[in-house]
C-alpha positions in Angstrom: 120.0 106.6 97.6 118.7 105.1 94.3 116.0 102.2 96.3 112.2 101.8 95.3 111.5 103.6 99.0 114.3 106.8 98.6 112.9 107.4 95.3 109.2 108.0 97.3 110.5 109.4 100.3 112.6 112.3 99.2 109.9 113.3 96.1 107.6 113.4 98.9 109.9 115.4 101.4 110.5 117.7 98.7 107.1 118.5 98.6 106.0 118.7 101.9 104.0 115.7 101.7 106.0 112.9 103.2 104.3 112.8 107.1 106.5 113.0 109.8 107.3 110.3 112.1 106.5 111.7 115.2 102.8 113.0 113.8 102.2 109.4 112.0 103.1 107.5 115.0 100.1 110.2 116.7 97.1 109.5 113.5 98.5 105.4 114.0 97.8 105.7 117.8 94.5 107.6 117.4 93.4 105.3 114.5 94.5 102.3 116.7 92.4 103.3 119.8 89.9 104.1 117.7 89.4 100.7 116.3 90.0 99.0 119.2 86.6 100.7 120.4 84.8 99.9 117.2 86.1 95.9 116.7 83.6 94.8 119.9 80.9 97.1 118.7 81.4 95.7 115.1 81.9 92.3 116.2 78.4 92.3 118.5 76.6 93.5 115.6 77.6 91.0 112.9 77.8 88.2 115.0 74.3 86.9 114.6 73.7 85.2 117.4 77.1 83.8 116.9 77.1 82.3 114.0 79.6 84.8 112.3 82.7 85.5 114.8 85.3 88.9 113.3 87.8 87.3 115.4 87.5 83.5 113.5 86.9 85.2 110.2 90.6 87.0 111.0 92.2 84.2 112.3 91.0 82.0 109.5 92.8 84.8 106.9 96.1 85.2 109.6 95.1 88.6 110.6 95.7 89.5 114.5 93.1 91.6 116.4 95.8 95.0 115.9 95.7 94.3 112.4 91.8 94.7 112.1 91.6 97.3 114.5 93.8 99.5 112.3 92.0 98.9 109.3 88.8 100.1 111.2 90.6 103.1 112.6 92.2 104.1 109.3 88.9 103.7 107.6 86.9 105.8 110.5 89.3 108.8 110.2 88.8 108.6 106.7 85.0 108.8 106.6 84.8 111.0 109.5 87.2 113.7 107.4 84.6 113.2 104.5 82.0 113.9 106.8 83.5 117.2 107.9 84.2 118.3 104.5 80.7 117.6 103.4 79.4 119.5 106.2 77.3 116.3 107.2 75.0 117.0 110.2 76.5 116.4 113.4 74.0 113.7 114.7 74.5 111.2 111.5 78.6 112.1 111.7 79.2 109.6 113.9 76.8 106.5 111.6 79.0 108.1 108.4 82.7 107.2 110.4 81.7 103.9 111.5 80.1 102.7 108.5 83.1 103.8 106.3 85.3 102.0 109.4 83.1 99.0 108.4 83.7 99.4 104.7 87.3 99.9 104.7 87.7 96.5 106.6 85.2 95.1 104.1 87.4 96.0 101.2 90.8 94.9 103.6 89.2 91.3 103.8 88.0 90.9 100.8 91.5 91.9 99.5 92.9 89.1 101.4 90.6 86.6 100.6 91.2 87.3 96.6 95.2 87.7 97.3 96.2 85.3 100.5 93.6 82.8 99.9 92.8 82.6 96.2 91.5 78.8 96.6 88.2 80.5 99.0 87.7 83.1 96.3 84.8 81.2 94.3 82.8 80.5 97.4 83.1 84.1 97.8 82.2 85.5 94.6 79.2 82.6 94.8 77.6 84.1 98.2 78.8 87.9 97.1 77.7 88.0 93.5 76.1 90.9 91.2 72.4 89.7 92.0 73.3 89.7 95.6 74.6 93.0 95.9 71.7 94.5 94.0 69.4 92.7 96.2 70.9 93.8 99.5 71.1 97.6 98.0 67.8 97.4 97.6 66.7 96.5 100.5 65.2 92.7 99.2 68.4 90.8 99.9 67.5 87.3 101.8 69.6 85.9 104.3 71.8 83.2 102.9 72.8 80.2 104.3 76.3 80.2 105.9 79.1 78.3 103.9 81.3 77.2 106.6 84.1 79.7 105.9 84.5 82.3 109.1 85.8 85.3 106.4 83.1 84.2 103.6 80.7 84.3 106.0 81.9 87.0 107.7 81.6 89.6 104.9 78.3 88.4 103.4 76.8 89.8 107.3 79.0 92.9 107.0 77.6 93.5 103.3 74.1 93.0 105.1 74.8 95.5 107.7 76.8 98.1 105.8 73.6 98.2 102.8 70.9 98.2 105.3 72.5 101.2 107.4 73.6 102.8 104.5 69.9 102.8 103.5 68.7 104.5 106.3 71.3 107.4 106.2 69.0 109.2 103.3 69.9 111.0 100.0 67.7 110.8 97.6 66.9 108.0 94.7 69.7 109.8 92.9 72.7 109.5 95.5 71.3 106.1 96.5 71.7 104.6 92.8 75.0 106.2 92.7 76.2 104.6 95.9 74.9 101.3 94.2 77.2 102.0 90.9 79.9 102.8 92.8 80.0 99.2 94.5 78.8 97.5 91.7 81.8 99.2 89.3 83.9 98.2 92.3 83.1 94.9 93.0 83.6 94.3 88.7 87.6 95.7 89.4 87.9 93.0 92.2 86.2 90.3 90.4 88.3 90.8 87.4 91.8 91.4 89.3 91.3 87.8 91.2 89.9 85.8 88.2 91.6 87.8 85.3 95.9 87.6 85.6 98.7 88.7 83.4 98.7 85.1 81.0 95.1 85.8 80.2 94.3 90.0 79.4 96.9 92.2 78.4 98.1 95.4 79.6 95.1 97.2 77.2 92.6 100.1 78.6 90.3 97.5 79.8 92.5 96.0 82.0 93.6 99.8 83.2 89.7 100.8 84.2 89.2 97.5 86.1 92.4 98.0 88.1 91.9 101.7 88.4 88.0 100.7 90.0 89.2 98.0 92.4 91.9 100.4 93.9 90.8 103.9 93.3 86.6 103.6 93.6 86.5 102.8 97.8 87.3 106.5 98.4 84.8 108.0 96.4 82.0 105.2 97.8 83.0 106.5 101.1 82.7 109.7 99.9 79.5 109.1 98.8 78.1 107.9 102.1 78.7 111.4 103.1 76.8 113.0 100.6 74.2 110.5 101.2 73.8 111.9 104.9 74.1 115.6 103.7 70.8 115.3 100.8 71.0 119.1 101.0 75.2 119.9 99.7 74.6 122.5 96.9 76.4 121.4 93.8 79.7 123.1 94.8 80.2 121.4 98.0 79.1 118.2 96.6 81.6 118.9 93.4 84.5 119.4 96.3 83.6 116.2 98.0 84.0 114.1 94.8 87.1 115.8 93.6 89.0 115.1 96.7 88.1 111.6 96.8 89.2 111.2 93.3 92.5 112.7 94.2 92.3 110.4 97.5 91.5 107.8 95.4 94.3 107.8 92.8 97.1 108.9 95.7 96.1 105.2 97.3 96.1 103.3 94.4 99.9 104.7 93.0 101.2 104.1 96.7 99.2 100.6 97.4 100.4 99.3 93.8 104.2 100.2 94.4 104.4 98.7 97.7 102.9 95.4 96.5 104.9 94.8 93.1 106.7 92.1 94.3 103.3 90.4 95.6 101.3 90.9 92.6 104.2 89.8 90.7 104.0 86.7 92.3 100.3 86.3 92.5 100.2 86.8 88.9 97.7 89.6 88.6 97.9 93.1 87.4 98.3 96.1 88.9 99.2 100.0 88.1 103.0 99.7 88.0 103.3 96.1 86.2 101.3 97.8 83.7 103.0 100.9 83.0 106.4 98.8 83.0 105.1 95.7 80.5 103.6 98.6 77.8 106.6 100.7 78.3 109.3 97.6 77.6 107.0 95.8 75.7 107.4 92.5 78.1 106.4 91.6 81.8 109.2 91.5 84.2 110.9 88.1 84.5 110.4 88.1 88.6 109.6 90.4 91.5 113.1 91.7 92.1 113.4 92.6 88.4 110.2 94.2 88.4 111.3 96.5 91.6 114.8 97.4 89.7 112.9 98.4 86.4 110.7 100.8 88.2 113.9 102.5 89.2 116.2 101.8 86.2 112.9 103.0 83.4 111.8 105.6 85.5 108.7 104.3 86.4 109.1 105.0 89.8 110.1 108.8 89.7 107.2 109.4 87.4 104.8 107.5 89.4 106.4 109.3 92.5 105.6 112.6 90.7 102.2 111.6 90.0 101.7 110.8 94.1 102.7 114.1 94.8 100.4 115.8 92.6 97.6 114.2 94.0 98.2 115.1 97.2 99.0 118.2 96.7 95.5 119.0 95.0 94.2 117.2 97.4 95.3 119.5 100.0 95.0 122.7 97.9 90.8 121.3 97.1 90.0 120.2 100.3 91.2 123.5 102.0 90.6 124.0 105.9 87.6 122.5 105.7 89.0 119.2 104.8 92.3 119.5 106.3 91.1 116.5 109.1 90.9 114.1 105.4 93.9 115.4 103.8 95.7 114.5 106.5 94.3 110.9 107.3 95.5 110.0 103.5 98.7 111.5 104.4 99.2 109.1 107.3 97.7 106.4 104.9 100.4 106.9 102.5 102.9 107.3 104.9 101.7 103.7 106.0 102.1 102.2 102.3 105.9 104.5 101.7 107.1 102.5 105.2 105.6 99.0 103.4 108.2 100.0 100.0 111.1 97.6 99.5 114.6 99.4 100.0 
């Protein structure tokens, strides 16, 4: 077996890290149910008096309703195993796993606006700019007129929602402006993926931190609306919270970037693996199935597989019993991505 996916799979099998089907079709089922519960709640509370509709912003982006409610469930486990390794206090437990729900389907849809629907993307960075992020963080954001487009629309009220509950989880002015750099270095890694493609930047550093910030950074925002509900962590716990997120963080982007090489090929944007192979062999891959046999034939994809592993396996080793419940939601999330490789 010498395919993109058998590379992946048997590195991570070999290391104990590869989740088994019968426990990943369990987390999908949980994370499913789980969603399902949270897409009417999330949908009543951004609908404002029904002029934003979740369901018209999906179908407007082709997105069913078991498509969002995974992303919601996925995102809840997530947040909720940050919680427990935080040692957040059980009564705000429950805000900190639906608000990162909310946040991972904010990142989902704006994904697919920037990579589905390219042609909506300036409305979108017009309504979600820098001024009105730091506006809404702030807590002097103005409601904005709609713009007609159900997913535009949609995430402007879920930006609204997410900021103003986020607000009133706590943390001091410290963790509150670093919750605000996190989405604001974020937001500058999406922005420059959608506007920014291979004929116009080169594979330099530059082009490596902005990738590494779009994919990497929503892990350790999530992480950080935790830590904003636990003021109190000592400096260990929060230093454990922020590692494993990092590892989290880098774990999703390697296995994200592999399973979409073929997409970003064609969308003409950069991402982890194109970049590795283009400074490695000194030019970009001619098309998508080119690109997939050069990660196998250069390498790329047995040293990126390596690099997977690792992560995972300090994740596990720094998250420790106390973050098992978040290890292993990123082990089902990467299981999810590995089943998403081409053969």
């Amino acid at each position: 077996m010498t395919g993109l996916r058998a590379i992946v799979v048997r590195a991570l099998v070999d290391a104990d890290l590869l989740l088994g089907d019968r426990h990943h079709e369990r987390f999908r089922s949980e994370a499913f149910r789980a969603g399902k519960r949270l897409l009417l709640r999330a949908d009543r509370s951004l609908s404002d008096g029904g002029a934003v509709s979740l369901p018209a912003a999906a179908r407007s982006l082709e997105l069913s309703d078991a498509a969002l409610a995974r992303m919601l469930g996925f995102g809840w486990y997530q947040a909720d195993g940050l919680a427990e390794l935080a040692a957040t206090a059980a009564a705000l437990r429950p805000e900190v796993a639906r608000l990162g729900a909310l946040f991972n389907l904010g990142i989902a849809l704006f994904d697919r606006v920037c990579d589905r629907h390219p042609e909506r993307a300036p409305v979108l960075f017009s309504r979600i700019s820098p001024e009105f992020l730091e506006a809404q963080l702030s807590g002097r954001g103005a409601r904005l007129p709609a713009t007609g487009d159900a997913a535009v629309d949609l995430l402007v009220a879920l930006v609204e929602d997410l900021f103003t509950r986020s607000r009133a989880l706590g943390g001091d002015a410290q963790d509150q402006r670093g919750f605000a750099e996190l989405i604001h270095a974020m937001y500058r890694g999406q922005r420059f993926s959608a506007e920014v493609h291979r004929d116009r930047a080169g594979p330099t550093l530059g082009t490596w931190r902005e990738l590494r910030r779009k994919s990497a950074l929503p892990i350790a925002t999530m992480a950080q609306l935790a830590l904003l509900a636990q003021a109190d962590a000592n400096d260990r716990r929060r230093a454990t919270v922020r590692a494993a997120a990092s590892m989290a963080g880098d774990a999703i982007w390697i296995a994200d970037d592999l399973a979409d090489i073929g997409e970003d090929w064609t969308a003409g944007c950069w991402s982890r693996p194109l970049w590795i192979l283009t400074r490695r062999t000194g030019s970009a891959p001619a098309d998508p199935a080119s690109a997939i046999a050069q990660l196998v034939e250069t390498g790329v994809a047995a040293a990126e597989t390596q690099r997977l592993a690792s992560k995972l396996d300090r994740l596990r080793r720094i998250a420790g019993t106390a973050g098992a419940a978040f290890s292993g939601s990123l082990q089902a999330t990467v299981r999810a991505w590995v089943d998403e490789l081409p053969e």
